[in-house]
N, C-alpha and C positions, 0 to 999 in steps of 0.2 A: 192468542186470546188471553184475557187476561189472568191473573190471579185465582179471582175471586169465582169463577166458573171453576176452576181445576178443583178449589176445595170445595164446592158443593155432588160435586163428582160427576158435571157435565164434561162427556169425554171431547174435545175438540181438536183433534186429529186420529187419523188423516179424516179431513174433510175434504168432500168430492160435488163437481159440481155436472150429473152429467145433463148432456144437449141431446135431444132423438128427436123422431118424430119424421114432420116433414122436410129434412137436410140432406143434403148430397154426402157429406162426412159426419156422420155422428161420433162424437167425443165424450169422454172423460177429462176433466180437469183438476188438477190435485188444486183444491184453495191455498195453499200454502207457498205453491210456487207462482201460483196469480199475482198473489198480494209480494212476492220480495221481487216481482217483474216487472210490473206494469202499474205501478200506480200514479193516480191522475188526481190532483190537487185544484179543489172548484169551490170560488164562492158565489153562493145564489143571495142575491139583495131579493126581496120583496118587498114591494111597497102597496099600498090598500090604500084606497081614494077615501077609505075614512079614518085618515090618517095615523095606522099604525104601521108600522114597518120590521122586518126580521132581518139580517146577517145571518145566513147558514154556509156553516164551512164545510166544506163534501172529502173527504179523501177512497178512494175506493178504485175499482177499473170497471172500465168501461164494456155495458152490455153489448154495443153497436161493434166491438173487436170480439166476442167471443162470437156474434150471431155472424157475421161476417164469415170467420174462420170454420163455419161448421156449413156455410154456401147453402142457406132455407132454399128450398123450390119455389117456382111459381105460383105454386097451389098453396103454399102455407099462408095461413091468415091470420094467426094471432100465435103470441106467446104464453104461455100457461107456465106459472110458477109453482112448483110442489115442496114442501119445507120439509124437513127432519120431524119424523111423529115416531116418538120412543116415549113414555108414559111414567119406565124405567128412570131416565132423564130427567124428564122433564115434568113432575107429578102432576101440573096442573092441567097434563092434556089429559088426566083419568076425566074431566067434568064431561059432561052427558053435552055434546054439541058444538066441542070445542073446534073456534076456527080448522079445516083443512082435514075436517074426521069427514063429512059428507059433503054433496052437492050443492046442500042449500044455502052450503054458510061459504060459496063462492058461484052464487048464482049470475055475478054478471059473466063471469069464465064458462058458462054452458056450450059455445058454440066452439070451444076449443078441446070438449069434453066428451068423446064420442066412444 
């Protein structure tokens, strides 16, 4: 991570990525050894028929090798992402409402939210 996170005194290691739910192996994954393994180099063109267009460059790994390696059940129906919520950290999650404090502010994830 870089620099400028260490001296604001976002702690970014170890970072962990873990997988549960509905898997046949649930896992922990250290990010640190994700990212010096497996990274995957992508560029995405889009183009808009009212003719503006982007270049995005992607470097990161791929979700479809961690979901894979953790073998989801039949039953499983959706993915639900939960972030780091430290206040400590990160002062701006103190605001009253802030993405990933409640249910409402990831209401289309309801059916993964039981």
């Amino acid at each position: 991570m870089g620099s400028g996170a260490k001296r604001r005194g976002l702690r970014t290691a170890p970072w962990t990525i873990k997988v549960g739910g509905k898997v046949a192996k649930p896992k922990t994954f250290d990010v640190q050894k994700l990212l010096n393994a497996s990274l995957t180099e992508r560029v995405y063109r889009l183009r808009c028929v009212e003719a503006w267009s982007m270049v995005i460059p992607w470097v990161g790994f791929p979700l479809a090798e961690i979901l894979r390696s953790v073998e989801p059940l039949g039953s499983a129906k959706y993915v639900a992402f939960r972030t780091l919520h430290d206040p400590k950290q990160m002062p701006e999650q103190r605001i009253p409402g802030f993405p990933g404090r409640t249910r409402k502010a990831c209401g289309w994830m309801k059916p993964c939210i039981r």
